[in-house]
C-alpha positions as CSV (number, residue, x, y, z in Angstrom):
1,X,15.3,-2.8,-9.4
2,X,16.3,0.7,-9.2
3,X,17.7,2.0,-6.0
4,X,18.6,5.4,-6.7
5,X,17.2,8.8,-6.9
6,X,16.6,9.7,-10.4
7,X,14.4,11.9,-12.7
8,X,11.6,8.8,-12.6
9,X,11.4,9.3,-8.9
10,X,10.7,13.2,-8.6
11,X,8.8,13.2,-11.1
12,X,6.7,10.6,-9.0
13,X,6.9,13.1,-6.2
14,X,6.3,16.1,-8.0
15,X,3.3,14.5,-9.1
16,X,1.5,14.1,-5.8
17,X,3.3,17.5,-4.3
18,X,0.9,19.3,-6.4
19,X,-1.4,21.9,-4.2
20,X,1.5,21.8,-1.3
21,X,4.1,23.5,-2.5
22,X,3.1,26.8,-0.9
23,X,3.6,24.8,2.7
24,X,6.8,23.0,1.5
25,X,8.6,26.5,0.6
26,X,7.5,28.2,3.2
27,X,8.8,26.0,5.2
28,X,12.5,26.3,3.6
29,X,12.0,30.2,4.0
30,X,11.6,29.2,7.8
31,X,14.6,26.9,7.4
32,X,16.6,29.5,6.3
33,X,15.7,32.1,8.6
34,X,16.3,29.9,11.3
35,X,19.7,29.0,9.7
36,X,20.6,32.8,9.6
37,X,19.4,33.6,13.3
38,X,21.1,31.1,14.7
39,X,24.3,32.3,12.7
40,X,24.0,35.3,14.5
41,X,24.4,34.1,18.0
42,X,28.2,33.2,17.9
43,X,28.5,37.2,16.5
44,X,27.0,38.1,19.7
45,X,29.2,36.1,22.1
46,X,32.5,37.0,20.1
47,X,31.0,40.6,20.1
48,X,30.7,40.6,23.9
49,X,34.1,38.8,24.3
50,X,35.8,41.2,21.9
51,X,34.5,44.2,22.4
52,X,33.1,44.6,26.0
53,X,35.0,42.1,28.1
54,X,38.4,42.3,26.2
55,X,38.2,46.2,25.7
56,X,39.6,45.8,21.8
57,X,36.8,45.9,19.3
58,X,39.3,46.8,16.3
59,X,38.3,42.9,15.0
60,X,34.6,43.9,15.0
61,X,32.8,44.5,11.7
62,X,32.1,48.3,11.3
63,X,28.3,48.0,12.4
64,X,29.6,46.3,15.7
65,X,33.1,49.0,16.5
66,X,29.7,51.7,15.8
67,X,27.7,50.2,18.3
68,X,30.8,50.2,20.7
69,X,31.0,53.9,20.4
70,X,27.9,54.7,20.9
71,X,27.9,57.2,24.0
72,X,25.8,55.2,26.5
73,X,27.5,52.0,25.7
74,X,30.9,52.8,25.9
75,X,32.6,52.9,29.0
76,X,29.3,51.1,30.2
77,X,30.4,47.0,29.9
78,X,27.2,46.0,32.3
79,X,25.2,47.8,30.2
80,X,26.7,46.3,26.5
81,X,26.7,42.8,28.2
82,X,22.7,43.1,29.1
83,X,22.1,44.4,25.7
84,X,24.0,41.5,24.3
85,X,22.0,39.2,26.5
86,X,18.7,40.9,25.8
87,X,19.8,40.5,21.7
88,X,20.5,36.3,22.6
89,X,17.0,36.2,23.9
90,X,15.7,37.9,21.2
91,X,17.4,35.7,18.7
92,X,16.1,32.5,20.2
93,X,12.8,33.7,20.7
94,X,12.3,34.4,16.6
95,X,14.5,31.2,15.9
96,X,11.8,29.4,17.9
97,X,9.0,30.9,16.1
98,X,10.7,30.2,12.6
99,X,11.5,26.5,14.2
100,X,7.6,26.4,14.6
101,X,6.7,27.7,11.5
102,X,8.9,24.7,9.7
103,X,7.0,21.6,11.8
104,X,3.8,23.2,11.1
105,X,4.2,23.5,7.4
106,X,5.9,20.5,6.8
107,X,3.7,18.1,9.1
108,X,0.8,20.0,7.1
109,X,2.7,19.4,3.2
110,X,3.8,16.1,4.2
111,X,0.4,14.7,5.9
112,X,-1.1,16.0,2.6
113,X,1.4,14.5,0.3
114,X,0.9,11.1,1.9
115,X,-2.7,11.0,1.9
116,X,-2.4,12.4,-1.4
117,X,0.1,9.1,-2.7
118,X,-1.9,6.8,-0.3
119,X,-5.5,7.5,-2.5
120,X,-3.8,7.4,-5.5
121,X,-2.6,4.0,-4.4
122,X,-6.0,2.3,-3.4
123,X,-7.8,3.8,-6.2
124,X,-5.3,2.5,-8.9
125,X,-5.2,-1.2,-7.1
126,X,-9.1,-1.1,-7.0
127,X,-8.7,-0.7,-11.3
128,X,-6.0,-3.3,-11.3
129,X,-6.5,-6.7,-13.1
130,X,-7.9,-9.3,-11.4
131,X,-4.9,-11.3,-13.0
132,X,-2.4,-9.1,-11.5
133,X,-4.1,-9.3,-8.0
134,X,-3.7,-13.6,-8.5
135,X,0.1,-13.2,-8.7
136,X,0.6,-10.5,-5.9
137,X,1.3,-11.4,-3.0
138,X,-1.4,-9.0,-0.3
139,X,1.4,-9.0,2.5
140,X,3.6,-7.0,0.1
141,X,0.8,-5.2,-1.7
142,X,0.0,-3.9,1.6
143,X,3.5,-3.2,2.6
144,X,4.1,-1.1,-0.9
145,X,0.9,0.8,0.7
146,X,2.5,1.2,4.3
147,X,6.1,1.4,5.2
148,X,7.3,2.1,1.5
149,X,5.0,4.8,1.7
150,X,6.6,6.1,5.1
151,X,9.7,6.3,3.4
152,X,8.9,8.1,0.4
153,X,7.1,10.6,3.4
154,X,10.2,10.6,5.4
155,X,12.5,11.9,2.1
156,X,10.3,14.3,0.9
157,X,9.6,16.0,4.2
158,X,12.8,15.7,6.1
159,X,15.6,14.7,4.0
160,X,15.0,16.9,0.6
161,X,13.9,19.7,3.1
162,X,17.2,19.2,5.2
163,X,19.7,18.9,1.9
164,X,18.6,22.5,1.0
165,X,19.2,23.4,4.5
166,X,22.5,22.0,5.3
167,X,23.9,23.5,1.6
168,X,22.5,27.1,2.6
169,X,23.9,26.5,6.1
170,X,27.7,25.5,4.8
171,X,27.6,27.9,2.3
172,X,26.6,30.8,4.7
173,X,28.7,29.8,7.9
174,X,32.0,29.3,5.7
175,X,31.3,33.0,4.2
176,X,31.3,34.0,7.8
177,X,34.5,31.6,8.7
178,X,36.2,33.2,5.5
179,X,35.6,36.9,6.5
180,X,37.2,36.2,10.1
181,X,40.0,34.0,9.1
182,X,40.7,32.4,5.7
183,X,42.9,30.2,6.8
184,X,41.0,28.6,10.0
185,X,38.2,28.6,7.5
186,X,39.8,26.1,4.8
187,X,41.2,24.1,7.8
188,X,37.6,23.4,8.4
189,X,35.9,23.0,5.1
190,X,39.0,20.5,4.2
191,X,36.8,17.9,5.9
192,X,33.3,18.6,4.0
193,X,34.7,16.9,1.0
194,X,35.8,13.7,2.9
195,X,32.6,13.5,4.7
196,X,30.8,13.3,1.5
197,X,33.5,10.8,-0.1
198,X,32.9,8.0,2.6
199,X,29.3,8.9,2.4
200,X,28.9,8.1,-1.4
201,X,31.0,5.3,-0.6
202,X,28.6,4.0,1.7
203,X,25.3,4.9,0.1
204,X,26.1,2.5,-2.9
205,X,26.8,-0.1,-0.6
206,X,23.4,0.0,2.1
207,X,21.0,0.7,-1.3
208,X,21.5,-2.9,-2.2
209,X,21.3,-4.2,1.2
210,X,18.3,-2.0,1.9
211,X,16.9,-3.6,-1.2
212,X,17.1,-7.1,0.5
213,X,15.9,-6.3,3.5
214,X,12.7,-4.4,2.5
215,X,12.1,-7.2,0.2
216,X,12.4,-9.8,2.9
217,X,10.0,-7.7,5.1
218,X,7.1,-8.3,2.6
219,X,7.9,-11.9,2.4
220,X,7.4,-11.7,5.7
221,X,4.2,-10.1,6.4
222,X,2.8,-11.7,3.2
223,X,3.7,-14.9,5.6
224,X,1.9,-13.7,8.6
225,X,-1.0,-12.2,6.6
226,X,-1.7,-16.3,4.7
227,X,-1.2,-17.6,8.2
228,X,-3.8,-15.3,9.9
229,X,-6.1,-15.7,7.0
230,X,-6.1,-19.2,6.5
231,X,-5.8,-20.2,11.2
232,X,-9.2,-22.6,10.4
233,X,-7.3,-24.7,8.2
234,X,-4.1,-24.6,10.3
235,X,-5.5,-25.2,13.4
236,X,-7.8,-28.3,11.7
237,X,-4.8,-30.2,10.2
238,X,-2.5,-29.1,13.4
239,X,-0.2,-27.4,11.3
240,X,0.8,-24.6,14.1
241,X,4.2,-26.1,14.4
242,X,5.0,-26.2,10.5
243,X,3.6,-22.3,10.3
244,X,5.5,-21.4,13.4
245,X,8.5,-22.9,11.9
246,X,8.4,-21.2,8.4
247,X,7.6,-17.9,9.7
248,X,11.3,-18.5,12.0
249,X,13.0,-19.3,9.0
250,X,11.7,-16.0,7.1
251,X,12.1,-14.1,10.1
252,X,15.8,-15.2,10.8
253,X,16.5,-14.2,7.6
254,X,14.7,-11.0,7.7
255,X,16.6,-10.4,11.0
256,X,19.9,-11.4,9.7
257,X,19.8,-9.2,6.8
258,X,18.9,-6.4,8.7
259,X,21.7,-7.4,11.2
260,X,24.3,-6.9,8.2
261,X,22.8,-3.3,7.5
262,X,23.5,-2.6,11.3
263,X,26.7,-3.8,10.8
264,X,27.7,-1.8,7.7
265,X,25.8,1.0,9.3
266,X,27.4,0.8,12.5
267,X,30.9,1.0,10.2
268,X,29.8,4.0,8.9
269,X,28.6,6.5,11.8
270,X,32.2,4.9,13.7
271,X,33.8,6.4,11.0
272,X,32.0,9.5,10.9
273,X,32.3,10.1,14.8
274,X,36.1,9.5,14.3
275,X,36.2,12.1,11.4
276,X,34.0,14.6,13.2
277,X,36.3,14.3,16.5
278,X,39.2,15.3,14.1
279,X,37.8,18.1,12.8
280,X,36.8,19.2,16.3
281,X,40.1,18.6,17.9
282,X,41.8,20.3,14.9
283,X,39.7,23.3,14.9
284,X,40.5,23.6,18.5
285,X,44.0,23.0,18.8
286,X,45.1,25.0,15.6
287,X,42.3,27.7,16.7
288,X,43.9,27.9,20.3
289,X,48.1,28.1,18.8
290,X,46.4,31.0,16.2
291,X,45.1,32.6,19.4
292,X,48.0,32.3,21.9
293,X,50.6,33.5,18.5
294,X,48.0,36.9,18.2
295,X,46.5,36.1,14.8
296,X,42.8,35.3,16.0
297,X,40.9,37.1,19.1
298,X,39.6,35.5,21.6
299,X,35.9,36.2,20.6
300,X,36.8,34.7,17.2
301,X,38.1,31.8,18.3
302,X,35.1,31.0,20.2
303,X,32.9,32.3,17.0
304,X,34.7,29.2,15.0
305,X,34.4,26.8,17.2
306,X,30.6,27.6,17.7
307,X,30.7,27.7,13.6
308,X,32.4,24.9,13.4
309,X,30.5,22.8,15.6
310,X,27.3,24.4,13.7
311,X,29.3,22.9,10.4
312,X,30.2,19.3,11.9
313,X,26.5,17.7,12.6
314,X,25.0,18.8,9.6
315,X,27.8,18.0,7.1
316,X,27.5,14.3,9.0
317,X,23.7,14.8,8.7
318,X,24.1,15.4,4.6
319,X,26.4,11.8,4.9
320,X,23.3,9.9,6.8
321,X,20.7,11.6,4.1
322,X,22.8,10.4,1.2
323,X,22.6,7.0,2.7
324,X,19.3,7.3,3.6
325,X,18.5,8.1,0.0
326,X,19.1,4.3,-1.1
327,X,16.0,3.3,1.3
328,X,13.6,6.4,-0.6
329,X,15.2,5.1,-4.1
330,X,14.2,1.3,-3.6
331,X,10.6,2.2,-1.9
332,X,9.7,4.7,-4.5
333,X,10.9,2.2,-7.3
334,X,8.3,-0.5,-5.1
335,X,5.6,2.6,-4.7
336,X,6.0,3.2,-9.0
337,X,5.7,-0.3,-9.7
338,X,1.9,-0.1,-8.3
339,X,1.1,3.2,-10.0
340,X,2.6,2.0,-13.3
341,X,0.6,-1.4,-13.2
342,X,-1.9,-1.1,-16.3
343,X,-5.7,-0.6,-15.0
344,X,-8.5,-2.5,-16.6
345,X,-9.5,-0.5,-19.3
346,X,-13.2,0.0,-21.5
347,X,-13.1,0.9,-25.2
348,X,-14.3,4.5,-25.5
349,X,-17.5,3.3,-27.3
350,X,-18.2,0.5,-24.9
351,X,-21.9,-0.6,-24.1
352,X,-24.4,-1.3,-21.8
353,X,-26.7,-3.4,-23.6
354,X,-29.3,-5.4,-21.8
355,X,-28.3,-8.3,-20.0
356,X,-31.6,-10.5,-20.2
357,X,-30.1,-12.0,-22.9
358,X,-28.8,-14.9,-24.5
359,X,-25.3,-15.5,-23.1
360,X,-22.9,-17.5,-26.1
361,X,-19.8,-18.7,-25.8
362,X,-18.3,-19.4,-29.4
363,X,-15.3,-21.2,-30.0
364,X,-13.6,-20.5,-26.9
365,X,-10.1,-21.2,-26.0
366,X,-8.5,-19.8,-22.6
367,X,-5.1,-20.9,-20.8
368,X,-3.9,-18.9,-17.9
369,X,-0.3,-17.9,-18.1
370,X,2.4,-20.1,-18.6
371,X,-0.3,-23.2,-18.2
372,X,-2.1,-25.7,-20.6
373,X,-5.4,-24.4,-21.9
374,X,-8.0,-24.9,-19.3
375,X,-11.4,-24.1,-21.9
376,X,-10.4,-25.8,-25.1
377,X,-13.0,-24.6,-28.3
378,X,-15.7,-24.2,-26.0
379,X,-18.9,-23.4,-27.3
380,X,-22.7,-23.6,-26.1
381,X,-25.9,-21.0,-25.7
382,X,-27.2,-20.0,-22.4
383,X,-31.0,-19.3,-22.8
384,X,-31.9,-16.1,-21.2
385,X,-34.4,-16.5,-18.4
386,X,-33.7,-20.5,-17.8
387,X,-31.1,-22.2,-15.4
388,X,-28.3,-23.5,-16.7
389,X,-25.8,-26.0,-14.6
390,X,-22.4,-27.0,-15.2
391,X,-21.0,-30.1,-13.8
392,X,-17.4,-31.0,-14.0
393,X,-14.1,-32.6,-12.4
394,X,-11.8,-30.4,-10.7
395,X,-9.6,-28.5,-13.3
396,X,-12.5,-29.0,-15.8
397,X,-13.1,-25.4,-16.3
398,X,-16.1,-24.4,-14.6
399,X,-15.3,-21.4,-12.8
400,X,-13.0,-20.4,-15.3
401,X,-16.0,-20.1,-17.6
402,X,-17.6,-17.9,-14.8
403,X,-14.6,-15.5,-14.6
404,X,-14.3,-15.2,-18.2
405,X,-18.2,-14.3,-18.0
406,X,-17.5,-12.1,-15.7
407,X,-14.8,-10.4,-17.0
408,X,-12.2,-11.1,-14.6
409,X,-9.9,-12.6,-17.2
410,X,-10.5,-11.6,-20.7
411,X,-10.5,-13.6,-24.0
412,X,-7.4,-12.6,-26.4
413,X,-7.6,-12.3,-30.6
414,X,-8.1,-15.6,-31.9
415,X,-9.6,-17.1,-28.3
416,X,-12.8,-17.6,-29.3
417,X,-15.2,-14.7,-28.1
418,X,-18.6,-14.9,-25.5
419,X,-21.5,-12.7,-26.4
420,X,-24.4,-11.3,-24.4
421,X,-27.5,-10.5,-26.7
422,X,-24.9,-10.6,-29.8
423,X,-22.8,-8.0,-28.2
424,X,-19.3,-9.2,-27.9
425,X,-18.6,-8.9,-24.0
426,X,-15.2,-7.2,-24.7
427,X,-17.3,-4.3,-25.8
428,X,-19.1,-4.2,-22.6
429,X,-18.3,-1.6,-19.9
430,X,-17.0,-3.9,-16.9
431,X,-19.0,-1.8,-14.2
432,X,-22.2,-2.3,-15.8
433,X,-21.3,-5.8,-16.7
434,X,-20.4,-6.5,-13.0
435,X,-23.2,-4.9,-11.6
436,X,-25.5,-7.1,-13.8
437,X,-24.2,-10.2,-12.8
438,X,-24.5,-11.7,-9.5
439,X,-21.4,-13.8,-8.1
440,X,-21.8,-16.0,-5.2
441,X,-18.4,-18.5,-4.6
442,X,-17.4,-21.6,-3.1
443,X,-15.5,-19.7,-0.4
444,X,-17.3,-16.3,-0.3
445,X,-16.1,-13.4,1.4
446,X,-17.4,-11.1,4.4
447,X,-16.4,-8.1,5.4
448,X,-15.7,-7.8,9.2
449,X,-19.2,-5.6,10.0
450,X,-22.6,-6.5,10.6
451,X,-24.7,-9.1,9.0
452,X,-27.1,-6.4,7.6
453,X,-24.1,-4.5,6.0
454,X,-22.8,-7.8,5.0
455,X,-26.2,-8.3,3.2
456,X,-27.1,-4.6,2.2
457,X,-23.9,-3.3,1.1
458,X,-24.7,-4.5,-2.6
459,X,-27.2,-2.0,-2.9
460,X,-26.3,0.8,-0.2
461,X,-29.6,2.7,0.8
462,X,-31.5,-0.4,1.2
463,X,-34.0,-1.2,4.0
464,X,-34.4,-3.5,6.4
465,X,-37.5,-5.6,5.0
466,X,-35.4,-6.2,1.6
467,X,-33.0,-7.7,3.5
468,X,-34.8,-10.0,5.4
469,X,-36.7,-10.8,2.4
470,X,-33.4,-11.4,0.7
471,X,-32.1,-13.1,3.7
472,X,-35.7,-15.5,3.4
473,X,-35.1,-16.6,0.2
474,X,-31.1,-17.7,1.2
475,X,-32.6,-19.8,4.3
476,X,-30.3,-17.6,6.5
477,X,-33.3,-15.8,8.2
478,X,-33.9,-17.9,10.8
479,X,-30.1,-18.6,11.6
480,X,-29.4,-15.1,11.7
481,X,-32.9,-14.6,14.4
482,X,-30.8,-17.0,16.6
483,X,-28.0,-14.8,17.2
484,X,-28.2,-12.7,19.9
485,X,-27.5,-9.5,18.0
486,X,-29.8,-10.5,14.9
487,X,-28.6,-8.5,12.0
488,X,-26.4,-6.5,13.9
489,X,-24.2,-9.5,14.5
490,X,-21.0,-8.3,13.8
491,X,-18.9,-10.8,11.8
492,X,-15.3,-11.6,12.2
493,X,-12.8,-10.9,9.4
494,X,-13.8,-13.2,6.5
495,X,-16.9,-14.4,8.2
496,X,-14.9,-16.4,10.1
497,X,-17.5,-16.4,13.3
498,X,-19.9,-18.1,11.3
499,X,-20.5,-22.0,9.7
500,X,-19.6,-22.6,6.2
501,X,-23.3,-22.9,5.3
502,X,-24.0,-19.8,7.2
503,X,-21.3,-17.6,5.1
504,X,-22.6,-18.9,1.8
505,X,-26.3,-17.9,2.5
506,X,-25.5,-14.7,3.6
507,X,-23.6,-14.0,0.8
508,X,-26.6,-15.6,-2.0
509,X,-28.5,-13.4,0.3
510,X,-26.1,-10.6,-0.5
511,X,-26.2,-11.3,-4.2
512,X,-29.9,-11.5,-4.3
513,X,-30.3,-7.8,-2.8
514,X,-27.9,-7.0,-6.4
515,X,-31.2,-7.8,-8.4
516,X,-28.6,-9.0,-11.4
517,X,-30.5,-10.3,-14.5
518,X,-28.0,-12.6,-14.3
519,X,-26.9,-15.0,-11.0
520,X,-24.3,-17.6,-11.0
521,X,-23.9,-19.5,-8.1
522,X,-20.4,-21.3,-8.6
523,X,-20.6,-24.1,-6.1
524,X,-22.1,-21.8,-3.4
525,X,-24.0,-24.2,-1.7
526,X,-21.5,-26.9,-1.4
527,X,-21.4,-26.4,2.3
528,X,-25.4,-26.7,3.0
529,X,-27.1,-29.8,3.8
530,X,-29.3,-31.7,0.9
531,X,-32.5,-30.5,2.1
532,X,-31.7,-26.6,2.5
533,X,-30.2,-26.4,-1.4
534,X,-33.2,-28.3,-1.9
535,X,-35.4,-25.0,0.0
536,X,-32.8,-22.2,-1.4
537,X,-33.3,-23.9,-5.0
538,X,-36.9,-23.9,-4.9
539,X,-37.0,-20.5,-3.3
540,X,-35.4,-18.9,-6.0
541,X,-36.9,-20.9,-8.5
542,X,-40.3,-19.3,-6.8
543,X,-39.0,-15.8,-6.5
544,X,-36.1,-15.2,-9.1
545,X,-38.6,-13.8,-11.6
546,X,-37.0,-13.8,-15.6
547,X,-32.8,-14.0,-14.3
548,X,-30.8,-16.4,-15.8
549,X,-29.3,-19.0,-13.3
550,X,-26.5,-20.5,-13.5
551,X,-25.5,-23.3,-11.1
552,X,-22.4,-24.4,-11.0
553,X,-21.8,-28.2,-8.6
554,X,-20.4,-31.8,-7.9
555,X,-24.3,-32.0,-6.2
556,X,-26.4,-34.1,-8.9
557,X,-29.3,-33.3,-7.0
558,X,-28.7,-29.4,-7.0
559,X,-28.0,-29.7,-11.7
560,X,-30.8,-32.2,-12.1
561,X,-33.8,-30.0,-12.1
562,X,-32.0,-27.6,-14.6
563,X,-33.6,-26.4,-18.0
564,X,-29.9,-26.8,-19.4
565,X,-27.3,-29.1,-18.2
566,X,-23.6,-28.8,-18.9
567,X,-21.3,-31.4,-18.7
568,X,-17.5,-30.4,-18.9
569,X,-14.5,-32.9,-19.2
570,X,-11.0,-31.3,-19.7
571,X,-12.3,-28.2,-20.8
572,X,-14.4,-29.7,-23.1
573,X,-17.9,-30.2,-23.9
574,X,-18.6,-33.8,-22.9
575,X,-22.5,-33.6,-22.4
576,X,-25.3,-31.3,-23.2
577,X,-28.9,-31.6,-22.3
578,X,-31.4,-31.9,-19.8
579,X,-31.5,-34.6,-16.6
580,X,-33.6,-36.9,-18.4
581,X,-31.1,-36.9,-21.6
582,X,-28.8,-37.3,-19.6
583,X,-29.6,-40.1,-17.3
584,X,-30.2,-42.2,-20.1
585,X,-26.6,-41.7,-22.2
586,X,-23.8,-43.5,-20.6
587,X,-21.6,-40.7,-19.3
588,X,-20.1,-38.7,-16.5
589,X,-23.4,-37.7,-15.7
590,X,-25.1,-40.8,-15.3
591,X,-21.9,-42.4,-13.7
592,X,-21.7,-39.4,-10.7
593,X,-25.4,-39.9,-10.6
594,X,-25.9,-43.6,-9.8
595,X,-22.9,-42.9,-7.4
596,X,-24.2,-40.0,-5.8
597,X,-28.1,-41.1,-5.7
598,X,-30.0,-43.3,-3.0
599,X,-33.2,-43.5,-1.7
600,X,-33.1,-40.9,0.6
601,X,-32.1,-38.1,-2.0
602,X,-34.8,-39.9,-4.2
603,X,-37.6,-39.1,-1.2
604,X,-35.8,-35.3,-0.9
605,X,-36.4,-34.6,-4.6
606,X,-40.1,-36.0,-4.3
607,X,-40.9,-33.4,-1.6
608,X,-38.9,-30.7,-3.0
609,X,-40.8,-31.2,-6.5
């Protein structure tokens, strides 16, 4: 991973900079007017200490010894020292504006710039592969999106802002430092160049511990996030003290690791304090023996140490940004590898051909990667209008067939290819496709809002009747009446503050409101009792109009009343036909049958029928 700043990296910035550059230079013009105004205080002092208290402006500069003469200054000290005083105040007072003029600009460029890199970022991972979001962890997708982010803010706003600065400053105050002594003035810029050294030094060794620790942060949170996501199943197989334990073991490490960078960093700003109080004692001493032997002024001795002490923090400053650059180099490198992630793309002529159509898959072959073929020359017709069900094993394939159908994985050359109406479904546009086809899961997700958002938010706009109506036909209605609240219920995150049953009705519910021509319900009613799938099937079977159903289940008695019935082994076709075809072949199907049946799912389908 790359852990410096290079060409890649501002071009990165320049990128989202764009329409805040006006703020960003003003605020260096501020920068260096502040720089300048504050240069001009020691002036003052070694001006009053020169020319008014000592009597002996000769040292002056010639706008200064003109000022002295000036007939109601001279011979006047009160006077010249209130002026001096007056010219302080005066100093600080447009130092402070310029001061204010810099935070304002760059909290305006850099609030911009981040909201700027942060929209950029969750519109491109909203266009990302489904595929790529499977082998990403969220903890560090989310900490790409947050703390690398603060970084990249934090260089572009203080640190490239303050390298400008301190270079301007140096090369200014040492101009000044050279016109009032040369040699005190290369006594003092002999440190700059050893600051830097150890600084470089230094900045090539925290990058790569950086590195580790940012790294082990996202392991981190990605540990919390799986923890706090998944607490049902950890608090129902008592696993708190194996999750509490893993998270120490990533957490000591993330703590050790960013023990050693305290260490090393500890190292360096030692060293630098012991530099800087050599600098400052040798200014001083030399400064005082060049003053007592007659070859600097009193004012001007006090002028360099004021410059010098101007010189010291920010040269030590330029040290800490150089080190800090490692952190921006490894967090824009994390930031870039989002942006450069590839984006689902649609052919430029893709279509949007009707989806009441029949759905073919022909031939097809589909492994995930690195793993065994799960779909292995798959191929079968799904009758537009009818329900079609899938049974299978575990592993068999099924949902795999529904994210391929889907387009949440997509077939390569030579896999075989699915068609809709004829129309390959490559050649489809995935938004249309998607919108077209309603997806209900095993383990369906819920935003943390109401249930009527929950419901409604596949068609935004819609009102209140449609959603009970949708709501009706799920069985949810009267669970949802129950609830204080109603339909204002507010959900926790993931649904979590309602029953299995009660999240997978809500969201058929929410896929009904889609009106998809198409509705595949991948074991989504897995966690309902017998007689509701029995209410929810014929419900839809009442009111679905001409969509194609597909059901996918281990429920014989949720398949059996299918037009089409699917049987998958392997990721092959084992069985095709309807329940009575079926029953009567020796099979999986007739085996999971006999098991599954008795007489009380015998009497259900009686009633249901």
């Amino acid at each position: 991973m790359n852990n410096k700043i290079d060409s890649r990296s501002f071009g990165l910035i320049r990128r989202y900079l764009k329409g805040f550059y006006h703020l960003f230079v003003f605020a260096l013009i501020c920068s260096v007017c502040n720089t300048i105004l504050n240069a001009m205080t020691p002036q003052i002092f070694r001006f009053a200490v020169d020319g008014v208290l000592g009597g002996d402006g000769s040292d002056l500069p010639a706008f200064a010894q003109k000022l002295l003469a000036n007939p109601q200054i001279a011979g006047a000290p009160l006077k010249a020292l209130t002026y001096a005083g007056v010219a302080v105040v005066l100093v600080a007072a447009f130092s402070g504006l310029c001061s204010y003029g810099f935070r304002m600009s760059t909290t305006k460029g850099s609030e911009g710039f981040v909201k700027a890199l942060r929209d950029s970022l969750y519109a491109h991972i909203q266009k990302l592969p489904f595929s790529w979001h499977v082998g990403h962890q969220t903890g560090e997708i989310i900490q790409r999106c947050t703390s690398d982010v603060d970084v990249v803010r934090n260089f572009v706003t203080n640190q490239l802002i303050e390298v400008v600065r301190i270079v301007f400053l140096l090369a200014f105050s040492l101009s000044i430092m050279f016109s009032m002594n040369v040699k005190m003035a290369l006594i003092a810029a002999a440190f700059i160049p050893v600051v830097l050294a150890y600084s470089g030094i230094f900045y090539a060794k925290i990058s790569s511990r950086f590195r580790d620790a940012d790294e082990a942060e996202g392991y981190l949170s990605s540990t919390v996030q799986e923890n706090l996501t998944g607490v049902r199943v950890v608090r129902a197989f008592g696993r708190e003290s194996f999750e509490i334990e893993r998270f120490n073991e990533k957490n000591i490490r993330f703590s050790n690791l960013w023990i050693q960078l305290g260490k090393l960093l500890s190292l360096y700003w030692s060293l630098g304090d012991l530099i800087t109080g050599l600098q400052i004692m040798t200014i001083i001493s030399v400064g005082a023996f060049f003053a007592v032997n007659g070859e600097l002024t009193l004012g001007e001795f006090l002028a360099f140490v004021s410059y010098n002490a101007t010189l010291v923090w920010p040269v030590r400053g330029l040290g800490r940004i150089l080190s800090e650059m490692s952190k921006a180099g490894v967090s824009i490198d994390r930031v870039a590898y989002i942006l450069k992630a590839e984006e689902e793309k649609d052919p430029a002529d893709a279509k949007t051909p009707p989806l009441d159509a029949d759905i073919r898959f022909e031939d097809v072959t589909f492994c995930y990667e690195g793993a065994k073929p799960v779909l292995d020359h798959l191929s079968f017709t799904i009758p537009a209008g009818k329900t079609f069900a899938v049974l299978g094993g575990t592993g068999s394939g099924k949902s795999t067939m529904m994210h391929l159908l889907d387009r949440l994985y997509d077939l390569k050359e030579g896999e075989g290819k699915i068609t809709v109406g004829g129309v390959d479904l490559r050649e489809i546009r995935r938004d249309y496709l998607r919108q077209n086809i309603g997806l209900v899961l095993q383990e369906p997700f819920l935003f943390s809002r109401t249930i009527k958002e929950n419901i409604g938010i596949s068609r935004p706009g819609s009102g209140m009747d449609e959603i009970r109506r949708a709501a009706g036909i799920a069985c949810v209605d009267d669970a949802i009446d129950t609830f204080t609240d109603g339909y204002d219920t507010v959900v926790g995150e993931r649904g979590v503050t309602l029953s299995g049953g009660q999240k997978q009705r809500v969201a058929i519910a929410r896929m009904l409101m889609q009106g998809a021509p198409v509705m595949i319900f991948d074991d989504s009613l897995s966690a309902v009792d017998a007689e509701t799938d029995a209410k929810i099937r014929a419900s839809l079977k009442e009111r679905m109009g001409s969509a194609t159903v597909i059901l996918i289940s281990h429920r014989i008695t949720t398949l059996m009343q299918a037009d089409e019935i699917l049987v998958l082994e392997d990721g092959r076709l084992a069985q095709h036909g309807t329940h009575n075809d079926l029953i009567r072949q020796e099979g999986i199907y007739k085996t999971i049958y006999d098991i599954q049946m008795s007489s009380s799912d015998r009497e259900l389908i009686g009633s249901a029928t």
